[in-house]
C-alpha positions as CSV (number, residue, x, y, z in Angstrom):
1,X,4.7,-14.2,13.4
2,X,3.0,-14.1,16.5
3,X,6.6,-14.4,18.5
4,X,7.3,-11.7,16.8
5,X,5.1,-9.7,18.2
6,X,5.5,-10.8,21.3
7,X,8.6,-10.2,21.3
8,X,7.5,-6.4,19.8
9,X,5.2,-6.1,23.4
10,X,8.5,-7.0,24.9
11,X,10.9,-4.5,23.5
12,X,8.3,-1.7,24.3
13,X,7.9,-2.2,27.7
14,X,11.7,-2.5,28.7
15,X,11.8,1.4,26.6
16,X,9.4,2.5,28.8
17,X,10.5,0.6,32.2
18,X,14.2,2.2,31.3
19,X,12.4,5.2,31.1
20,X,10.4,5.2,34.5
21,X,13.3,4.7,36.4
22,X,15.1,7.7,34.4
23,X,12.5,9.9,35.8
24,X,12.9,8.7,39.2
25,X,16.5,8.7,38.9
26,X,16.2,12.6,37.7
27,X,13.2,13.8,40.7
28,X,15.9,12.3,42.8
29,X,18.3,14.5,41.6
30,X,15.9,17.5,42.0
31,X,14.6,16.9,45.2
32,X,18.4,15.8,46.9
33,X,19.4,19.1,45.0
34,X,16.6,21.1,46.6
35,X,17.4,19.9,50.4
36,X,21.2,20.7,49.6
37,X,20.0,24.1,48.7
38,X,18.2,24.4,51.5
39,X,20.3,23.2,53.9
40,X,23.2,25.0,52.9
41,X,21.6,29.1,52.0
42,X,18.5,29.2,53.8
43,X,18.3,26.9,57.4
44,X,20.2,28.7,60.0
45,X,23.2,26.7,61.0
46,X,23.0,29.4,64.4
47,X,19.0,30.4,64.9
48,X,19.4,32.5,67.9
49,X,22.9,34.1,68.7
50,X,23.9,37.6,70.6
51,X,27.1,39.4,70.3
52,X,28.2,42.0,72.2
53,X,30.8,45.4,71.3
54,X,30.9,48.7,69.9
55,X,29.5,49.2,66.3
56,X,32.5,50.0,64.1
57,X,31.0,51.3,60.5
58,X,27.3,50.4,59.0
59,X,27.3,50.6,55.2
60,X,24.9,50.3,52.2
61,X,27.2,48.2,49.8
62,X,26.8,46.6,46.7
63,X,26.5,47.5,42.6
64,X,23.3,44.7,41.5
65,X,22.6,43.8,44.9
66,X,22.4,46.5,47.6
67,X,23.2,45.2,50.9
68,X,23.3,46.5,54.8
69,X,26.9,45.1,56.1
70,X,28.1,46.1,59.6
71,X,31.6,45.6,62.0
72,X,31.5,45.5,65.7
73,X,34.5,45.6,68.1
74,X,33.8,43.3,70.7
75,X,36.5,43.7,73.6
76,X,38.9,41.9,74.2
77,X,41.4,40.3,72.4
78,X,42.9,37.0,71.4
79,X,45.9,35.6,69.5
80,X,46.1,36.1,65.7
81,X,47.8,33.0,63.4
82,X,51.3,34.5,63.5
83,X,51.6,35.3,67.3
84,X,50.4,38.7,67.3
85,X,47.4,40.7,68.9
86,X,44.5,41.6,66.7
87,X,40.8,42.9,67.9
88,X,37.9,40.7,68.0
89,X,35.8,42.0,65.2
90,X,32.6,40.6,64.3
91,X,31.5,41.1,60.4
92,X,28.0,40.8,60.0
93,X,25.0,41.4,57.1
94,X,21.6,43.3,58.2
95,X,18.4,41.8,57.6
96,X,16.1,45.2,57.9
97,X,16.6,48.8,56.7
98,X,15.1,50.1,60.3
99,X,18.0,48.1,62.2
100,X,20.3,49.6,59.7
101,X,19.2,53.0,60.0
102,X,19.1,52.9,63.4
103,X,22.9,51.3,63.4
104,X,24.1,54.0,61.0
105,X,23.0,57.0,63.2
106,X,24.6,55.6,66.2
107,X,27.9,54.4,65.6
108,X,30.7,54.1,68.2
109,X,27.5,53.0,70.8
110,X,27.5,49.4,72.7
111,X,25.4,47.5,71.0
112,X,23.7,43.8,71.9
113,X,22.6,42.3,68.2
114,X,20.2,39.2,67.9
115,X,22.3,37.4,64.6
116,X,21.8,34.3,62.7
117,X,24.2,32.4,60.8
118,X,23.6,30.4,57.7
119,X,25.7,27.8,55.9
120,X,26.5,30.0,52.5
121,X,26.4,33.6,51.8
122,X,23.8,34.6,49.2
123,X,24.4,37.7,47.2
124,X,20.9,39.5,47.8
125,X,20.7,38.3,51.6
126,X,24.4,40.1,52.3
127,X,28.3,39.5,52.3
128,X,28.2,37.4,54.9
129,X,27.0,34.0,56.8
130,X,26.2,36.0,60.1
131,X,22.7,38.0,59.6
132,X,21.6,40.4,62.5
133,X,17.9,41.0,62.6
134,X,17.3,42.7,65.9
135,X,18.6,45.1,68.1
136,X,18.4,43.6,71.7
137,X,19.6,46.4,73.3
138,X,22.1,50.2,72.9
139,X,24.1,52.3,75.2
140,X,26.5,54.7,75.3
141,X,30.1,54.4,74.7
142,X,32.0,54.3,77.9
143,X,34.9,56.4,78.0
144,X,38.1,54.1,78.8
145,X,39.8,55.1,82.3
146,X,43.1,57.2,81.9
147,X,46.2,55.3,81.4
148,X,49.0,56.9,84.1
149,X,52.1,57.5,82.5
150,X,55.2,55.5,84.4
151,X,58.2,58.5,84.7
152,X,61.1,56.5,85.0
């Protein structure tokens, strides 16, 4: 009798030993889970970027989530995949409604925008990884010199 209940002590303890290391196995889980999450929505991949152009469109969007999204043409232009030209536009996500107002009432200015970029998009934050939260600084368009006109 008595190795039987020794054997009783034994049984319990490996239960409850199997069941420590499934809690430490699962706050594991939760906290690798948590940096992942972290890392990849909410820790700027770019903390302090500026691009440079002329603001395209700024735009309320969004049905559940309403979100400020912007387009700026930045001069220039490069290659695209299939060997022709395209503009060098740069898609971004506003942070505050006083950048966006002040974006929406002056569109087709020169712009210099203070962005971030994150690792994910996140619905409520915008459509996008690039996230401007500053206006560094605005001027006016200038007008592009006259093209002359070859006769031949």
């Amino acid at each position: 009798m008595n190795s039987d209940l020794t054997t009783g002590q034994i049984k319990t303890k490996k239960k409850s030993g199997c069941l420590k290391y499934f809690f430490l196995f699962f706050l594991l889980l939760i906290l690798a889970g948590g940096g992942y999450i972290y890392w990849k929505f909410y820790y700027p991949y770019t903390s302090d970027g500026v691009k440079s152009g002329y603001l395209n469109f700024a735009v309320e969007k969004g049905q559940i989530f309403k979100t400020f999204e912007g387009k700026l043409i930045q001069e220039g232009i490069r290659g695209a995949v299939g060997g022709g030209m395209q503009s060098n536009e740069f898609e971004f996500s506003i942070k505050d409604k006083k950048v966006f107002d002040v974006l929406k009432m002056n569109s087709g200015k020169r712009f210099d925008l203070h962005y971030k970029e994150y690792n994910g998009v996140l619905p409520w934050r915008g459509n996008t990884r690039y996230i401007v939260d500053s206006i560094i600084s605005m001027k006016d368009a200038q007008p592009s010199p006259p093209v002359p006109l070859s006769v031949q």
